[in-house]
C-alpha positions in Angstrom: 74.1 -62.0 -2.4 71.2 -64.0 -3.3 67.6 -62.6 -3.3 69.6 -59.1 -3.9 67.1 -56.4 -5.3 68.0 -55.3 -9.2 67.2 -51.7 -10.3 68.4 -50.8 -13.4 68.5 -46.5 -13.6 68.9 -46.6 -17.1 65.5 -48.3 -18.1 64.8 -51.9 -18.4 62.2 -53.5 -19.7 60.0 -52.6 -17.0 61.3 -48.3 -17.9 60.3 -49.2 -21.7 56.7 -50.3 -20.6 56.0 -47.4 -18.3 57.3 -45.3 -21.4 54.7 -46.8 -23.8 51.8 -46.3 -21.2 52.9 -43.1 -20.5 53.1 -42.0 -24.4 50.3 -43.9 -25.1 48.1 -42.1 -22.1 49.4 -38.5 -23.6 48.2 -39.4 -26.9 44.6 -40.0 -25.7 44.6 -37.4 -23.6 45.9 -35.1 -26.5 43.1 -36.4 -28.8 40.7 -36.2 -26.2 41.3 -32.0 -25.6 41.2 -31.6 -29.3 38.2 -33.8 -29.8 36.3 -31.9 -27.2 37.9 -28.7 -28.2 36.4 -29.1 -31.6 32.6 -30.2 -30.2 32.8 -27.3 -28.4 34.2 -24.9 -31.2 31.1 -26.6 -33.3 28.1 -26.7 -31.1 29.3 -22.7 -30.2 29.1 -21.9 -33.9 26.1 -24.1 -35.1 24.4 -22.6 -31.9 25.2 -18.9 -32.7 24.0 -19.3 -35.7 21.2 -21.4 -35.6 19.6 -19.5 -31.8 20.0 -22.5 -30.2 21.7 -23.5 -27.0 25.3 -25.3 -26.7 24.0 -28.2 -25.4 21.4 -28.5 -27.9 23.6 -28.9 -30.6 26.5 -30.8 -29.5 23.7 -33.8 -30.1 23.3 -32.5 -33.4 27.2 -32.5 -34.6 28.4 -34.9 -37.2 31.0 -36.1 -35.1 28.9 -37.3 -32.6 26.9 -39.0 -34.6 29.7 -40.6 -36.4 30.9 -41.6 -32.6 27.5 -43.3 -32.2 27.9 -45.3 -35.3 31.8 -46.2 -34.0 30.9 -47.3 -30.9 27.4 -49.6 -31.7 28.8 -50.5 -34.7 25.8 -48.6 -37.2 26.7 -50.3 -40.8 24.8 -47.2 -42.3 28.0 -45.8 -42.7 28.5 -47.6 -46.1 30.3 -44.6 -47.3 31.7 -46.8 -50.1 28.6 -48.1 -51.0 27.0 -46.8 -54.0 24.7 -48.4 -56.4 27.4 -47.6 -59.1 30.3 -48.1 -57.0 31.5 -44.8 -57.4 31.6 -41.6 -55.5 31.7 -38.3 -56.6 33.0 -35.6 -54.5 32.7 -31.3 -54.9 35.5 -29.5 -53.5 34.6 -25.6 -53.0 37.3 -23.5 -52.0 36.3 -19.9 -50.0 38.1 -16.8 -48.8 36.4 -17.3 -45.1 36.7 -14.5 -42.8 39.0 -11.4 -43.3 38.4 -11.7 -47.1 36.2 -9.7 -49.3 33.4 -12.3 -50.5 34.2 -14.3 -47.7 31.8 -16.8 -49.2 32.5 -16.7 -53.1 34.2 -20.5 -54.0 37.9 -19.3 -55.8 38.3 -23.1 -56.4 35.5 -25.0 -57.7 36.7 -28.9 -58.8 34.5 -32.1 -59.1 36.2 -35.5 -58.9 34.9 -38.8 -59.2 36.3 -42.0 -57.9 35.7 -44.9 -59.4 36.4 -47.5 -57.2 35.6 -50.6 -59.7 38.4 -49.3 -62.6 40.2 -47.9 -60.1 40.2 -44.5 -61.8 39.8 -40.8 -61.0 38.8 -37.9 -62.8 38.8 -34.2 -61.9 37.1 -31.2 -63.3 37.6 -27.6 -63.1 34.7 -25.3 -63.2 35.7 -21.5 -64.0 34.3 -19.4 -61.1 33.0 -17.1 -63.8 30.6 -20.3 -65.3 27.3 -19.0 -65.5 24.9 -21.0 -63.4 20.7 -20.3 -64.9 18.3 -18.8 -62.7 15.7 -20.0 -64.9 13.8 -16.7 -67.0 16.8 -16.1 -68.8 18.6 -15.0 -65.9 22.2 -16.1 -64.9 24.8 -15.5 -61.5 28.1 -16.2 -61.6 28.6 -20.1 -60.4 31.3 -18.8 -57.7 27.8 -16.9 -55.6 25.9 -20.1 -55.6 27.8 -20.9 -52.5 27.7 -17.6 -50.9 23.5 -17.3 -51.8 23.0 -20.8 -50.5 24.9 -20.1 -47.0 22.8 -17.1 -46.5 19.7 -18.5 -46.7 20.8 -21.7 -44.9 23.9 -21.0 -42.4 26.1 -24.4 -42.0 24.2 -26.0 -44.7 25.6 -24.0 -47.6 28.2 -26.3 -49.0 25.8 -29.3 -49.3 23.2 -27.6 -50.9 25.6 -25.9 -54.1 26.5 -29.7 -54.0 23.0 -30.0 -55.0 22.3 -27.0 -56.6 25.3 -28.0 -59.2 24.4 -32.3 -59.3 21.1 -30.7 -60.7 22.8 -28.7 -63.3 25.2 -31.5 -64.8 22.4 -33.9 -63.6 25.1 -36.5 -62.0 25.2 -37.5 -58.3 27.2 -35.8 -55.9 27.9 -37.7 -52.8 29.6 -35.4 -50.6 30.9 -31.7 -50.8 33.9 -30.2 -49.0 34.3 -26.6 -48.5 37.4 -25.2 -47.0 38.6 -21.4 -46.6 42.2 -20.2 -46.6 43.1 -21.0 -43.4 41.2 -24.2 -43.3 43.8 -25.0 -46.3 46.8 -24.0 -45.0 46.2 -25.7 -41.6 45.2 -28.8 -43.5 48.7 -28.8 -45.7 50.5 -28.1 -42.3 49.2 -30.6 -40.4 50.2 -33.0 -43.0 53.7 -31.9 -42.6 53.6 -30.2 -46.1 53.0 -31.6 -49.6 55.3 -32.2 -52.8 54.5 -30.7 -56.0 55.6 -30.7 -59.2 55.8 -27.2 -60.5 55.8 -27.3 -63.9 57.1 -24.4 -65.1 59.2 -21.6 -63.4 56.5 -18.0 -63.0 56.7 -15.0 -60.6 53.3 -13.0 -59.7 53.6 -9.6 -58.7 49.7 -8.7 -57.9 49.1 -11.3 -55.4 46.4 -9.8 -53.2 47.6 -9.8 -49.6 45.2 -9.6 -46.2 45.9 -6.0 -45.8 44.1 -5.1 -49.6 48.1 -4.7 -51.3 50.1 -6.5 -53.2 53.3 -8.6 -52.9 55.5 -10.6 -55.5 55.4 -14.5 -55.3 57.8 -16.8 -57.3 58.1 -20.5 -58.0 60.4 -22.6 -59.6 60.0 -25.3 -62.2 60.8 -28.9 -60.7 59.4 -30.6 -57.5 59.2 -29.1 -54.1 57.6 -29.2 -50.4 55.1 -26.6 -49.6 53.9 -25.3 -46.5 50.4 -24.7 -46.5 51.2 -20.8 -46.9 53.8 -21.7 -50.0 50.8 -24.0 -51.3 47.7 -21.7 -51.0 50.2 -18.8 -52.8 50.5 -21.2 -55.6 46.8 -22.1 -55.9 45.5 -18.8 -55.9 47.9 -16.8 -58.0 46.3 -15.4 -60.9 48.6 -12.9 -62.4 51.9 -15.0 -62.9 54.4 -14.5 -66.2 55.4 -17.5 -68.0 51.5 -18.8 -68.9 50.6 -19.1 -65.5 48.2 -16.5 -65.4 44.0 -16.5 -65.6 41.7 -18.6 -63.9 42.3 -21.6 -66.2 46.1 -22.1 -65.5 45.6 -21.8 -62.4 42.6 -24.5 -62.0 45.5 -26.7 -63.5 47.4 -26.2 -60.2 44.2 -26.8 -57.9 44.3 -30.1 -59.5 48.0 -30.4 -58.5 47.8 -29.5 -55.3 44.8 -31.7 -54.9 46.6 -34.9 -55.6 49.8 -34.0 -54.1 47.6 -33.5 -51.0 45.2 -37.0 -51.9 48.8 -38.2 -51.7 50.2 -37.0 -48.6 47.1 -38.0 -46.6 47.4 -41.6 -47.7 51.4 -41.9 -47.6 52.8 -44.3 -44.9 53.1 -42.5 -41.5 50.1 -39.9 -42.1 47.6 -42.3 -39.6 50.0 -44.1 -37.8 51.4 -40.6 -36.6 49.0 -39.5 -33.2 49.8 -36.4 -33.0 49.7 -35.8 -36.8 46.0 -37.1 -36.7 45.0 -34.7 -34.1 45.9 -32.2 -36.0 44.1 -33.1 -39.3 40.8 -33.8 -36.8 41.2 -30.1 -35.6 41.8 -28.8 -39.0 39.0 -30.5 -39.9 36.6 -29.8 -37.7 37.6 -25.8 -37.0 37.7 -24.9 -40.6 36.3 -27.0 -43.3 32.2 -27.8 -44.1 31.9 -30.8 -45.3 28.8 -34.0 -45.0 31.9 -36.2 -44.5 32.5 -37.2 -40.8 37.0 -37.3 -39.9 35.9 -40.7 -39.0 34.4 -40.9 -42.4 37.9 -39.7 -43.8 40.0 -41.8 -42.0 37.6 -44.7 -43.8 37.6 -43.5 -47.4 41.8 -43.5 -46.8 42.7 -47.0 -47.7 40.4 -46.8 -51.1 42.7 -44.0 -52.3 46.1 -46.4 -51.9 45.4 -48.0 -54.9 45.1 -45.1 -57.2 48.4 -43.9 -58.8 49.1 -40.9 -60.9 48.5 -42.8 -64.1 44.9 -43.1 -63.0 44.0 -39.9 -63.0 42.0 -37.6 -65.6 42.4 -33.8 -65.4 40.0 -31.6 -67.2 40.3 -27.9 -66.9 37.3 -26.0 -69.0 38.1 -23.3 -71.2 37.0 -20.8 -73.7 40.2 -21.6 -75.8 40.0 -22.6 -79.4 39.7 -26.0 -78.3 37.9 -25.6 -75.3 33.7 -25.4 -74.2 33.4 -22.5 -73.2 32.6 -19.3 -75.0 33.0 -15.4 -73.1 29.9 -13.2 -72.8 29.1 -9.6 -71.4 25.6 -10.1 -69.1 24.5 -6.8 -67.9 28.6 -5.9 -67.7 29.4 -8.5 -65.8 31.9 -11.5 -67.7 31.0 -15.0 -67.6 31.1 -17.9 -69.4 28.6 -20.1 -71.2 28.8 -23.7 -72.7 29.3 -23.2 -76.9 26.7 -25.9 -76.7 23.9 -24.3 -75.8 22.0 -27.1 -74.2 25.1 -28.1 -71.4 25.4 -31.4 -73.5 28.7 -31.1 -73.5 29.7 -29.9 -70.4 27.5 -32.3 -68.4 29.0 -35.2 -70.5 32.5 -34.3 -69.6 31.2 -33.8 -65.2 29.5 -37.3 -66.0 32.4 -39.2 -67.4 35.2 -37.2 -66.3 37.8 -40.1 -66.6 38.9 -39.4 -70.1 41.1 -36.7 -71.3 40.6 -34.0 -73.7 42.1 -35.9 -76.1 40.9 -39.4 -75.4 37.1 -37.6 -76.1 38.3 -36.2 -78.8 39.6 -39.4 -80.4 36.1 -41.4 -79.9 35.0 -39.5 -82.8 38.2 -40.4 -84.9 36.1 -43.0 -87.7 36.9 -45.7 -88.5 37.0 -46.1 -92.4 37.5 -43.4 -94.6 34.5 -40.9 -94.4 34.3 -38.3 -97.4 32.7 -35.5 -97.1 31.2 -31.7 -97.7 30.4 -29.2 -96.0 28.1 -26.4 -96.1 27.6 -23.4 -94.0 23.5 -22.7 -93.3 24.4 -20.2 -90.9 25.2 -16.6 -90.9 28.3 -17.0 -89.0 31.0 -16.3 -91.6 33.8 -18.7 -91.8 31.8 -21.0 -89.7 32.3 -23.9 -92.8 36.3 -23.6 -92.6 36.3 -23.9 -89.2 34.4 -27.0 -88.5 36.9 -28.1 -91.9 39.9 -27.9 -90.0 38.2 -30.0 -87.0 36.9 -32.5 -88.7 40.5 -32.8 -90.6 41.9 -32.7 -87.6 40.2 -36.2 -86.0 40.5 -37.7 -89.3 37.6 -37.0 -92.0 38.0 -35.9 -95.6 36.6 -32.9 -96.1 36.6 -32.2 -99.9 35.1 -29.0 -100.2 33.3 -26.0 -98.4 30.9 -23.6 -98.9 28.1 -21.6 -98.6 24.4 -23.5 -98.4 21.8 -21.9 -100.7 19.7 -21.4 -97.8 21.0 -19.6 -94.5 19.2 -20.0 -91.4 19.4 -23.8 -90.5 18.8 -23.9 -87.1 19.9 -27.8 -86.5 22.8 -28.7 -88.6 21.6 -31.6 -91.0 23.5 -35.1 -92.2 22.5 -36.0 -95.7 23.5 -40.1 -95.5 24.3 -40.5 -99.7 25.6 -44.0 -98.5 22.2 -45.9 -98.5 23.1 -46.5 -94.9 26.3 -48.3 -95.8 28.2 -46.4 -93.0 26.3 -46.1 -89.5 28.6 -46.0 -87.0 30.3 -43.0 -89.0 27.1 -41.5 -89.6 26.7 -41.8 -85.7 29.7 -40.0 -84.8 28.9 -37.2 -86.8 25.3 -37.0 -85.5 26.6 -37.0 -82.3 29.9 -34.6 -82.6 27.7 -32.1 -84.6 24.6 -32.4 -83.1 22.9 -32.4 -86.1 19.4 -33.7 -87.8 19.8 -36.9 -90.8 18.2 -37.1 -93.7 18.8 -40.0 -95.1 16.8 -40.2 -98.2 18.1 -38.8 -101.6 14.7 -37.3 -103.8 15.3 -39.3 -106.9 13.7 -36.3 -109.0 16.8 -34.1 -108.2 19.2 -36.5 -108.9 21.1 -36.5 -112.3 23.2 -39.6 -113.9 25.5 -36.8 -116.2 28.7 -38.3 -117.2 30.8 -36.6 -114.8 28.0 -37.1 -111.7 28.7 -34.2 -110.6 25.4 -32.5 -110.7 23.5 -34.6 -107.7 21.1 -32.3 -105.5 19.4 -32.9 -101.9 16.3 -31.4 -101.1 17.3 -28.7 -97.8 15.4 -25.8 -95.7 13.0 -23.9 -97.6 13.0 -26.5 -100.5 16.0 -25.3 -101.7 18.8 -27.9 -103.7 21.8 -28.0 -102.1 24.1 -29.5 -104.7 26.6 -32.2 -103.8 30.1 -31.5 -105.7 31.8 -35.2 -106.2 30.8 -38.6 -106.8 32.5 -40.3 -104.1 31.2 -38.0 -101.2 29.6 -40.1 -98.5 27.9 -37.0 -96.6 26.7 -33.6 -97.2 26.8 -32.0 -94.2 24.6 -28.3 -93.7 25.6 -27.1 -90.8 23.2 -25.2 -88.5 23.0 -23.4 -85.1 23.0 -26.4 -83.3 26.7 -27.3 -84.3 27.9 -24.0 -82.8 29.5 -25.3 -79.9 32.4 -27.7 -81.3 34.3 -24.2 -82.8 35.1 -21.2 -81.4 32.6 -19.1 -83.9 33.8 -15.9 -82.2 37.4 -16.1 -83.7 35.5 -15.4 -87.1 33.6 -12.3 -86.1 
């Protein structure tokens, strides 16, 4: 029959379009209860703490703010923008409520994007790094956080951001603090992570929330976590196998950081609604941060073009090798920089895109460098030591000894090149921080036949003799080269 009415039961195209509008009206209304569910949770908390009203401060959220700058189009929101294009991020990790210390950072990394060479590089600061009071007084760098939120509640997390760009004297653009929960509700609504675990450990002293203890175990090879599976693998500290201290575990923050840097830009993380609700709530109940979701969801597409091979870790330590050096402080353990004046250490927060070893190798010299070595301190074995390092990069180090005078306080180049060598000379200077002399008192130098009786003038007037003919520097070492050894294996 002409003109006969069609319904087709089982969906047409006109069934498929009431399905999209219907989906697409639950998602907004979805995002909408968690957006206001989370302006509420905030504005209750900011005014609790601050003795304000509600109403006061939902005008005063970041969100809304970041609303106002999505909706009128605000360009101040340049968050890429740096005069260095590049920005520089501190991640604190906190116990948060339930936890003794609630405030004390367990995780403390830096990373730096650089979004001209397309590189990142991660640091790892040792919650036991001391942090100067000035006076000669010292805290532990994991109660900066915990003394900055008391004496500003909400604000805490910025201003250790500030408190630590002052110490390493770099800019830190933003700071993110998350607690436990905050963590594992972040992994979860990501729909898990994949990490490598690189080797197989158990822990059987990981703390749990009623003050006991409980076995954990991984296995070596690559695997998804839950955000309960990932926060037990970032906070163990007692596991077999090497996996145990602060430092080996700072190497799995910086896993677990990637893997999660990862996650949050794979395909399907932003496209997925109900998957970015549940990042904006995780967000916004549980983690501090000067960065906006909106501001997030922004910074995502810069991170796509980062891969693995791009990245620098750097985990300090008080290994042979390492930084840092231990120290008792009214009984209480921390660790200091084996260079005294944070050179160093604020060199490595600075330029965090090279390895250990790709440092290392920018003193390697260039031509072959000769040279002796003389210990003007009174730490014994100090001159063997800073042998077998500077063997090690790729000097020739003849012979070592004891300097007639002890008590150099800056460790002192003698150049017997006549300046023929000054990009060596430069290396050293800077690797040993050391003092150069560079002229050669011609009243102290003898012509015998074997010319081995030259002499240089050091502290307190006293000769230091130079052994063979061919050696292109006498090197005194003093206080100042301290840090490049661990002194304390000698003592």
């Amino acid at each position: 029959m002409a003109g006969l009415l069609k319904v087709d039961f089982l969906g047409g195209e006109a069934e498929r379009r009431a399905r999209r509008t219907t989906a697409f009206l639950a998602v907004g209304f979805s995002v909408g209860v968690g957006l206001l569910a989370a302006i509420g949770a905030g504005a209750s908390y900011r005014a609790a703490t601050l003795g304000t009203t509600v109403f006061e401060e939902v005008g005063n959220l970041p969100v809304i703010a970041e609303i106002r700058r999505l909706a009128w189009g605000d360009e101040s929101d340049g968050e890429s923008v740096t005069p260095d294009n590049r920005l520089t991020f501190l991640f604190l990790g906190i116990g948060g409520e339930g936890h003794d210390g609630s405030q004390l950072t367990d995780t403390i990394l830096v990373a730096s994007v650089d979004l001209t060479s397309k590189k990142i590089g991660i640091v790892s600061l040792p919650r036991d790094l001391a942090f100067p009071l000035g006076g000669g007084r010292f805290m532990k760098m994991n109660a900066v956080n915990a003394y900055a939120e008391q004496s500003h509640p909400g604000n805490g997390a910025r201003d250790t951001a500030d408190a630590l760009a002052e110490l390493f004297a770099v800019r830190i653009d933003h700071v993110v603090r998350v607690d436990f929960s905050g963590f594992e509700a972040f992994v979860d609504a990501l729909g898990g992570i994949d990490v490598d675990v690189e080797r197989s450990f158990t822990d059987n002293e990981y703390p749990t929330d009623d003050y006991k203890w409980k076995s954990v175990s991984f296995e070596k090879g690559r695997q998804r976590m839950d955000g309960a599976t990932a926060l037990q693998f970032v906070r163990s500290r007692h596991g077999g196998n090497g996996e145990g201290g602060d430092f080996a575990r700072a190497a799995r923050q910086q896993k677990v950081l990637v893997a999660t840097k990862d996650k949050l830009i794979s395909k399907g993380t932003f496209t997925n609604p109900q998957r970015v609700v549940k990042l904006y709530e995780a967000v916004a109940k549980n983690i501090q941060t000067d960065l906006s979701p909106w501001a997030i969801v922004k910074l995502a597409p810069f991170a796509q073009g980062f891969s693995k091979d791009d990245i620098a870790s750097t985990v300090l330590t008080d290994g042979p090798e390492g930084e840092l050096t231990p120290a008792n402080v009214e009984g209480a353990f921390m660790l200091f920089p084996k260079k005294q004046d944070w050179s160093e250490v604020r060199e490595i927060v600075r330029d965090p895109f090279k390895t250990k070893e790709e440092r290392l190798a920018t003193f390697k010299p260039e031509s072959d460098v000769r040279i002796e070595i003389k210990n003007g301190t009174y730490r014994n074995g100090f001159a063997g030591l800073v042998k077998d390092k500077l063997s090690g990069i790729g000097y020739q180090v003849s012979t070592v000894g004891n300097a007639a005078f002890r008590g150099y306080e800056r460790t002192v180049i003698f150049d017997l090149t006549n300046g023929a060598k000054p990009s060596e000379l430069a290396r050293l200077k800077k690797l040993l921080d050391a003092n150069v002399s560079t002229t050669l008192p011609s009243w102290l130098t003898n012509s015998s036949t074997n010319g081995a009786d030259r002499a240089v003038v050091g502290e307190g007037l006293q000769p230091e003799q130079v052994n063979a003919t061919n050696t292109d520097f006498l090197i005194v070492l003093g206080d100042s080269s301290l840090g490049i050894v661990d002194t304390l294996a000698t003592q």
